[in-house]
C-alpha positions as CSV (number, residue, x, y, z in Angstrom):
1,X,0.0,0.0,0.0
2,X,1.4,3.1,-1.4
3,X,0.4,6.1,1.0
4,X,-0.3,9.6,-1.2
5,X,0.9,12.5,1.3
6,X,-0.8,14.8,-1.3
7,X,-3.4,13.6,-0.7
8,X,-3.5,13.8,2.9
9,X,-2.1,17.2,2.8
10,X,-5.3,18.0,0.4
11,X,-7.4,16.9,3.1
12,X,-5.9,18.8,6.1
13,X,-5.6,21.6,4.1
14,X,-10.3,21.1,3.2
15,X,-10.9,20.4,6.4
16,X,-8.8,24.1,7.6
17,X,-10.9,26.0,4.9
18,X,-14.0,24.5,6.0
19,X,-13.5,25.6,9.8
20,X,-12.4,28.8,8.5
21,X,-9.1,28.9,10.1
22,X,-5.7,30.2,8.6
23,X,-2.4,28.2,8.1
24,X,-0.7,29.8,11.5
25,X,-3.8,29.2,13.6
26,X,-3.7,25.8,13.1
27,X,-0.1,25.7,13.4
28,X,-0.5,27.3,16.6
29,X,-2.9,24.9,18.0
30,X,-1.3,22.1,16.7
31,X,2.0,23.1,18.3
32,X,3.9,22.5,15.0
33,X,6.4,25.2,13.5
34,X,6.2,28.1,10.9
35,X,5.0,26.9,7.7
36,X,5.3,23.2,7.9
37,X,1.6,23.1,7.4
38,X,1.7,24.5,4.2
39,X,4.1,22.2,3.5
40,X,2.4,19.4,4.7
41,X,-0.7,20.7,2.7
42,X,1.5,20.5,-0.2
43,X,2.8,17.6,0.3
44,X,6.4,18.7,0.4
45,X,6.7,17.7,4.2
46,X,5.7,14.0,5.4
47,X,4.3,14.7,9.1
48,X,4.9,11.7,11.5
49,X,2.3,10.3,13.4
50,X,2.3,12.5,16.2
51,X,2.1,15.4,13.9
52,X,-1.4,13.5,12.4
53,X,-2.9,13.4,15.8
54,X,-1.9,17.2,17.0
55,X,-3.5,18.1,13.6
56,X,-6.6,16.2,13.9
57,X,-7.0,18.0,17.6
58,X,-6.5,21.1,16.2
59,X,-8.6,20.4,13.2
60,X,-11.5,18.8,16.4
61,X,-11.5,15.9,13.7
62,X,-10.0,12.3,13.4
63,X,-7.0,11.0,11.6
64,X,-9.2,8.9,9.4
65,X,-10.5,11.7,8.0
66,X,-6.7,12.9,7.1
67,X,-5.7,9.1,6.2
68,X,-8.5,7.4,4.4
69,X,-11.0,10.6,4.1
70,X,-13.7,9.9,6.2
71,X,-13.9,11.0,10.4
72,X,-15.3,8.8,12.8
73,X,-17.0,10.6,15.4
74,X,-18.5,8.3,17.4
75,X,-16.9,9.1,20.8
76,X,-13.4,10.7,21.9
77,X,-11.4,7.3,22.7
78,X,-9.2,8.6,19.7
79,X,-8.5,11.8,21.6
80,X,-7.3,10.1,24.8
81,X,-4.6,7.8,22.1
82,X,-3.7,11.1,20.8
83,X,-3.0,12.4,24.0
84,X,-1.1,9.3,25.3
85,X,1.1,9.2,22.2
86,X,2.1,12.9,22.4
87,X,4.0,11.5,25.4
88,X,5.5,9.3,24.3
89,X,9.5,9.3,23.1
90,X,10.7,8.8,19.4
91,X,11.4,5.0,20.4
92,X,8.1,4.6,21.5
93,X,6.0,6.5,19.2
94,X,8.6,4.2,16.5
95,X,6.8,1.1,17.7
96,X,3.4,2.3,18.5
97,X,3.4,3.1,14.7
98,X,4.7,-0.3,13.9
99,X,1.4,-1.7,15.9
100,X,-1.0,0.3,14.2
101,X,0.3,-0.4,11.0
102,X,-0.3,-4.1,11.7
103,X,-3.6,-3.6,13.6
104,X,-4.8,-1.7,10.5
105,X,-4.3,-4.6,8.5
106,X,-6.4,-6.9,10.9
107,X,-9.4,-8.1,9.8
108,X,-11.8,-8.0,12.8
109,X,-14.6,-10.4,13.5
């Protein structure tokens, strides 16, 4: 599986236009630096998953809807992983990525 940061950047960059909200606001909130949304938006920059989850907070989405273009808003369990991973250390947020990757491919019963 191929994954098309254009795309995602496309998607961030919607879901900022249709809250109204300007490149440093979000940038701001999210707690990233000067202009690296824009080039995440462009998809210049590849943002790690940390990065994902700060933007979906800021963005009061889910990283679905930046990933595979749809939010799930059912509940705010994904806020309280986004919170817990924002913790963690590069080592750790290395294999928490590794375990999502696999659980994605899971098929559940």
């Amino acid at each position: 599986m191929r994954i098309d940061y254009k795309e995602i950047g496309r998607r961030i960059a919607q879901r900022r236009k249709a809250l109204g909200l300007k490149q440093f606001e979000v940038e701001e909130r999210a707690d990233i630096g000067y202009k690296y949304l824009s080039n995440i938006e462009r998809g210049i920059s590849i943002p790690s998953t940390e990065v994902i989850l700060r933007l979906a907070i800021a963005l009061d989405t889910t990283p679905d809807e930046f990933l595979v273009g749809t939010a799930r808003q059912e509940g705010e369990g994904w806020k309280n992983v986004a919170e817990l991973l924002r913790t963690m250390d590069e080592g750790k947020l290395a294999l928490a990525r590794s375990f999502l990757q696999w659980l994605t491919e899971q098929e559940m019963r």
